[in-house]
Every structure is written in structure tokens, then in C-alpha cells.
C-alpha positions in Angstrom: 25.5 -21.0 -49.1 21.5 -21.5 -48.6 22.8 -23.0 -44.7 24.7 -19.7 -43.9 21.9 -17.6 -45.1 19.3 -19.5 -43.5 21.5 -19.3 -40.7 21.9 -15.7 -40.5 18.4 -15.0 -41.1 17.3 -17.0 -37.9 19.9 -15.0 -36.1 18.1 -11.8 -37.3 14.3 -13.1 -36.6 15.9 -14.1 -32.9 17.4 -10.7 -32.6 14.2 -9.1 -33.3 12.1 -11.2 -31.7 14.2 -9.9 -28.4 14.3 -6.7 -29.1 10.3 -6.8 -29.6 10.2 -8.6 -26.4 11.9 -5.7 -24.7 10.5 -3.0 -26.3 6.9 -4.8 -25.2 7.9 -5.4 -21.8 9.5 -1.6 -21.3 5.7 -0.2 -22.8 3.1 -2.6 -20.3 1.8 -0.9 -17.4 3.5 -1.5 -14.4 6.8 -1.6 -16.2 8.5 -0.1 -13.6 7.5 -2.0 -10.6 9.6 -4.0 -8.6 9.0 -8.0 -7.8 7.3 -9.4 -5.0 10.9 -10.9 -4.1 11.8 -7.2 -2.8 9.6 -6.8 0.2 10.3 -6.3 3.2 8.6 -8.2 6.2 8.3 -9.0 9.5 10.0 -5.9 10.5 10.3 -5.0 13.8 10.1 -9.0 14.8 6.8 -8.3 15.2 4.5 -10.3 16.5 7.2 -12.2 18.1 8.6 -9.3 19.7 6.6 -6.4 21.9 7.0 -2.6 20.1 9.4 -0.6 22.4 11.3 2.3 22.6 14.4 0.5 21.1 12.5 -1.1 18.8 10.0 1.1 17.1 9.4 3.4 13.8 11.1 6.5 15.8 13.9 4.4 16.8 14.8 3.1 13.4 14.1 6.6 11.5 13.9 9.4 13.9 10.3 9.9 13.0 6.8 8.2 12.9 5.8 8.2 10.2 8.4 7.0 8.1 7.1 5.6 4.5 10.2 3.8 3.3 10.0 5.1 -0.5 9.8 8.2 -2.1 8.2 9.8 -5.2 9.8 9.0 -7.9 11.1 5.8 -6.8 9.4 2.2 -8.0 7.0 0.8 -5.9 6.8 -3.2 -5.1 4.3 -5.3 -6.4 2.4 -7.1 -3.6 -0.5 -9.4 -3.4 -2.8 -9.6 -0.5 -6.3 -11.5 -0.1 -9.5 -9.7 0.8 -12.3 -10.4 3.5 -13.4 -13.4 1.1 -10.2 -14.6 0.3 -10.0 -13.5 -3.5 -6.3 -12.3 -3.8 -5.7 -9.0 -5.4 -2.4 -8.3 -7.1 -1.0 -4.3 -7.3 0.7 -5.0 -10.8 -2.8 -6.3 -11.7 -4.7 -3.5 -10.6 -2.8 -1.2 -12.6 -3.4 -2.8 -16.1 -6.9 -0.4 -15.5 -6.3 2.3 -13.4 -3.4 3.8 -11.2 -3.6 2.9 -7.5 -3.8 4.9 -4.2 -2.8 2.9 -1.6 -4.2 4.0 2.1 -3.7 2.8 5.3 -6.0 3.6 8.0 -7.1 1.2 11.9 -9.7 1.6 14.0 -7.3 2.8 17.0 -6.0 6.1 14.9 -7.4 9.0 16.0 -7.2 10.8 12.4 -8.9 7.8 10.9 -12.0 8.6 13.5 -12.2 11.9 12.7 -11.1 13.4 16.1 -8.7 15.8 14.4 -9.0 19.6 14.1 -6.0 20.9 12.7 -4.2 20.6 9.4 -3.2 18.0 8.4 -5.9 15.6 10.6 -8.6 18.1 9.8 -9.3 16.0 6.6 -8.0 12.4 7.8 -11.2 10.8 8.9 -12.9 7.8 7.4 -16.1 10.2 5.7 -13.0 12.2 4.0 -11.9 8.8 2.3 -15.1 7.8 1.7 -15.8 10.8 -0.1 -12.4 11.2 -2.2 -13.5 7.0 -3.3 -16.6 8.4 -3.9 -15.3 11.4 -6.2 -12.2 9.5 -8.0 -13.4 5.4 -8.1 -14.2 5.6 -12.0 -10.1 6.5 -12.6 -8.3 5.4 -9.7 -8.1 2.3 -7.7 -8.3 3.2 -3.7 -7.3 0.6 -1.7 -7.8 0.9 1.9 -4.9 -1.5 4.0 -5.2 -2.9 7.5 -1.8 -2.6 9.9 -0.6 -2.9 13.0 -3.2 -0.6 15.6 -1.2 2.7 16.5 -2.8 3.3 19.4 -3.9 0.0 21.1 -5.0 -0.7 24.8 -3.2 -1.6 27.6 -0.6 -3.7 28.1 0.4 -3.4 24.4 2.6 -0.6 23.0 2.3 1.6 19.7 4.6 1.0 17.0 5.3 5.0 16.3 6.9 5.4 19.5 7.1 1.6 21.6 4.7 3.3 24.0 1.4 2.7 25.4 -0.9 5.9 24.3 -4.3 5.3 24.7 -6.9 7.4 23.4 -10.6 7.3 23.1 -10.4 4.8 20.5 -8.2 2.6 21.9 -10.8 -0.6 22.7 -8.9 -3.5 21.2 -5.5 -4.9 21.2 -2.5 -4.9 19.0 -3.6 -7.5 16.7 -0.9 -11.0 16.8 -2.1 -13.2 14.8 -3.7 -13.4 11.0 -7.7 -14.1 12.9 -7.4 -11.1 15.1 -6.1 -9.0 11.9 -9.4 -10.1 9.7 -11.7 -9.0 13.3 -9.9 -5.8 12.9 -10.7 -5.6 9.1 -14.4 -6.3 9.3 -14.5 -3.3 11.9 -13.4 -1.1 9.0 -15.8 -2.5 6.4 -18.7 -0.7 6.8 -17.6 2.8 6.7 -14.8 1.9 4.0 -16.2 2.8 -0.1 -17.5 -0.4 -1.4 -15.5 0.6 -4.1 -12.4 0.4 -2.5 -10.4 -2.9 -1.9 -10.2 -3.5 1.9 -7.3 -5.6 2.3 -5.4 -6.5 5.5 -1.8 -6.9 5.4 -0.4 -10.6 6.4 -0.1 -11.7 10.1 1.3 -14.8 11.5 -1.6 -18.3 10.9 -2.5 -16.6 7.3 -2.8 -19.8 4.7 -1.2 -17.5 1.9 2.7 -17.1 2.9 4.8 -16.6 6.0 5.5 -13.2 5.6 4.1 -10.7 8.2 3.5 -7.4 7.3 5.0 -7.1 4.3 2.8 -4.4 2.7 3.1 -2.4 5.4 6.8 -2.9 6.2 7.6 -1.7 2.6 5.4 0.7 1.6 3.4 2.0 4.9 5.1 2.4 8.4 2.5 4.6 9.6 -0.6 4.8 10.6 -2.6 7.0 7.9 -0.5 7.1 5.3 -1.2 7.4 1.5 0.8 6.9 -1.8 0.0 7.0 -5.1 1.3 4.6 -7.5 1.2 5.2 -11.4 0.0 2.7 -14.1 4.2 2.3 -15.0 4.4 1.5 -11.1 6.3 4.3 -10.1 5.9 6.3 -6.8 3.3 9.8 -8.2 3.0 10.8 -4.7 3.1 10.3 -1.1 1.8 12.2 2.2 2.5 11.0 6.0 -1.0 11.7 6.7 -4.0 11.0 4.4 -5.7 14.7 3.9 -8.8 14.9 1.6 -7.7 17.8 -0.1 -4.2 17.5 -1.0 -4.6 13.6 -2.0 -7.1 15.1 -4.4 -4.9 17.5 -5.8 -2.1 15.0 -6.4 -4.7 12.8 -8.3 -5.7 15.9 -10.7 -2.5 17.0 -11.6 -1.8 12.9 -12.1 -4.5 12.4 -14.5 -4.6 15.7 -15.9 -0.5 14.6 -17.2 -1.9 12.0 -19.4 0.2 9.5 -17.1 -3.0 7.8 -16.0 -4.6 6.1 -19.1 -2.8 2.7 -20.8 -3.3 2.6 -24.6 -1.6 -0.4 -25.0 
């Protein structure tokens, strides 16, 4: 008799211990993100392959850009090394704070500040700056390094496979994990030193032989921004970065209760 109740009464530790387990796992931040193991990468077969007509963003979705999740949806987790090489995990980041992710290259025009009209009329680098400036204390900006929309000649754009050349258009599309670092430390003196600067994976990077995968899951675009809440779900996203309406998005986030872990 004392076996079959000892018996039963590991049983009913084991069954709580699961159901604890669970319950835990279900109530950490970034519960709802999905694993690494889901990216997407290389897309496009670049840098093997040239961007073309056939074989561009517009080909693939009708538009440029094109983010490949919505809100609502669960974002993936993703890890990608900074200038120095200290690695910086998403489900990390959001033990603290939620995360706006924004991608923005020396060769866009929006990112410059050349644009005039709504929605480019708050794109530019000094609107980032100043939303990082505003929000760093609650939210985690991170600004991400991509493929260059609008590099020089010969090479093509990935929005439409075309060669469109603008004033800013001084250096090539970036091949290989060297040339995507140069491009990075271009951006690092007018990006928020309170904002990660991370460039997505190229070809030669020591860390993994995916290329692009940040930006082939989450980005395909060339100012785009999405907000990712502390359970890792998709708050909010916008083709084009504007000052104004990211900042509203971030309000009505925080102002939920959504944006502050009590665990």
C-alpha cells in the first residue's frame, strides 16, 4: 500500500511540476516568439545572384515594400552581432523593454532626408534620432543594415531589379559580410547611441551561413519599421519609418499596460 501511494504521489508532483512549467513558460516575456529555426534567408539568392526584374521584392509580391508579417502575428527571434562583435539576441532584448526594429542604408533617399511629402516627410535619419532620443528609457530601437536600395551602377535595386540612382547613390550593393560592416560604420555616427546598430548577415560573416536572414523575414524594404511587444508579438508595422505615426503606435503600446514585465 505505502508503494502505490508513494507512487501516485510522484505522479502528482510530476504532473504539477509540468503544468508549472507551462504555465511559467506561457507568462515570460517573449512567450510568443517564434525560434531562430524559422527564418528565412538568403532570399532572392542573393549575393550569388544579381536583383532583376524577375527576381525582385515587386516580382515576388506585387509591391516594394513588402514586410512578410503582420500585426498580430509572432515575430522571430533573431541574433545578430554589432560593430564590435557582441551578439544581441531579440528574445533577449525584450526581457526589458519592447523592441522597434528599423531598417534604414545610406543609398535611401527617405533615410537622407530628401523627402517632402507624407509619408518621407518624417523618414530621415534626425527623425529617428529624435523618436530614440524621446522613447530610449521604454523601448529598445534597433536600427538594421540591408541590402542598399538604390546603389550605383552596374548593380540593381532590390524593390524593383533596376538600376535607380539617386543623389545618394555613391557605393555599391554590398556582397560580402566586409562590405556590409563599411556600410554600417557609415550609419554610426548619425544613428542614437542608444540604439543597437546591427547589420544583417552577408556571405564571409564568422557567425553562421545565413545571409540576410533578418531582413528576409522581417524587413524587405528599405525603411521599414515594426514594433515587437515584450510577449513577442507583431504591435505594429509601417512600410515607411514616419516620426510621427511610429510615435503614436509606441503611446497607445505603453499606454495598454502591454509594455512592462512583472514577472
Amino acid at each position: 500500500m505505502s508503494d502505490r501511494r508513494t507512487g501516485r504521489g510522484a505522479r502528482t508532483m510530476m504532473a504539477l511540476a509540468v503544468v508549472t512549467s507551462f504555465a511559467s513558460s506561457a507568462d515570460s516575456p517573449a512567450a510568443k516568439l517564434r525560434p531562430q529555426t524559422e527564418q528565412t534567408s538568403d532570399c532572392y539568392d542573393f549575393p550569388q545572384k544579381n536583383f532583376h526584374r524577375d527576381n525582385c521584392v515587386k516580382a515576388t509580391y506585387g509591391a516594394s515594400p513588402a514586410i512578410p508579417m503582420g500585426e498580430g502575428e509572432a515575430a522571430i527571434d533573431f541574433t545578430l552581432h554589432d560593430l564590435a562583435g557582441t551578439p544581441h539576441t531579440l528574445s533577449h532584448m525584450l526581457e526589458s523593454k519592447p523592441v522597434l526594429l528599423v531598417w534604414g542604408m545610406w543609398t535611401c533617399p527617405a533615410y537622407q532626408g530628401m523627402g517632402t511629402s507624407y509619408p518621407f516627410d518624417e523618414s530621415s535619419y534626425m527623425d529617428e534620432w529624435e523618436l530614440t532620443e524621446r522613447y530610449n528609457a521604454t523601448v529598445q530601437v534597433v536600427h538594421l543594415v540591408g541590402p542598399e536600395p538604390h546603389p550605383t551602377q552596374p548593380d540593381t535595386n532590390f524593390d524593383s531589379g533596376k538600376m535607380l540612382m539617386n543623389y545618394w547613390s555613391t557605393i555599391r550593393q554590398r556582397r560580402t559580410w566586409e562590405g556590409r560592416l563599411e556600410s554600417a560604420k557609415m550609419l554610426e555616427e548619425i544613428t542614437h547611441p542608444s540604439a543597437l546598430l546591427l547589420p544583417d548577415y552577408m556571405t564571409g560573416n564568422p557567425y553562421t551561413h545565413k545571409n540576410q536572414p533578418v531582413w528576409c523575414s522581417m524587413g524587405l524594404g528599405a525603411r521599414t519599421a515594426m514594433l515587437i511587444g515584450m510577449d513577442g508579438s507583431v504591435e505594429y508595422t509601417s512600410d515607411w519609418f514616419r516620426k510621427s505615426d511610429v510615435a503614436t503606435a509606441l503611446d497607445t503600446y505603453l499606454a495598454s499596460g502591454k509594455g512592462a514585465w512583472a514577472g
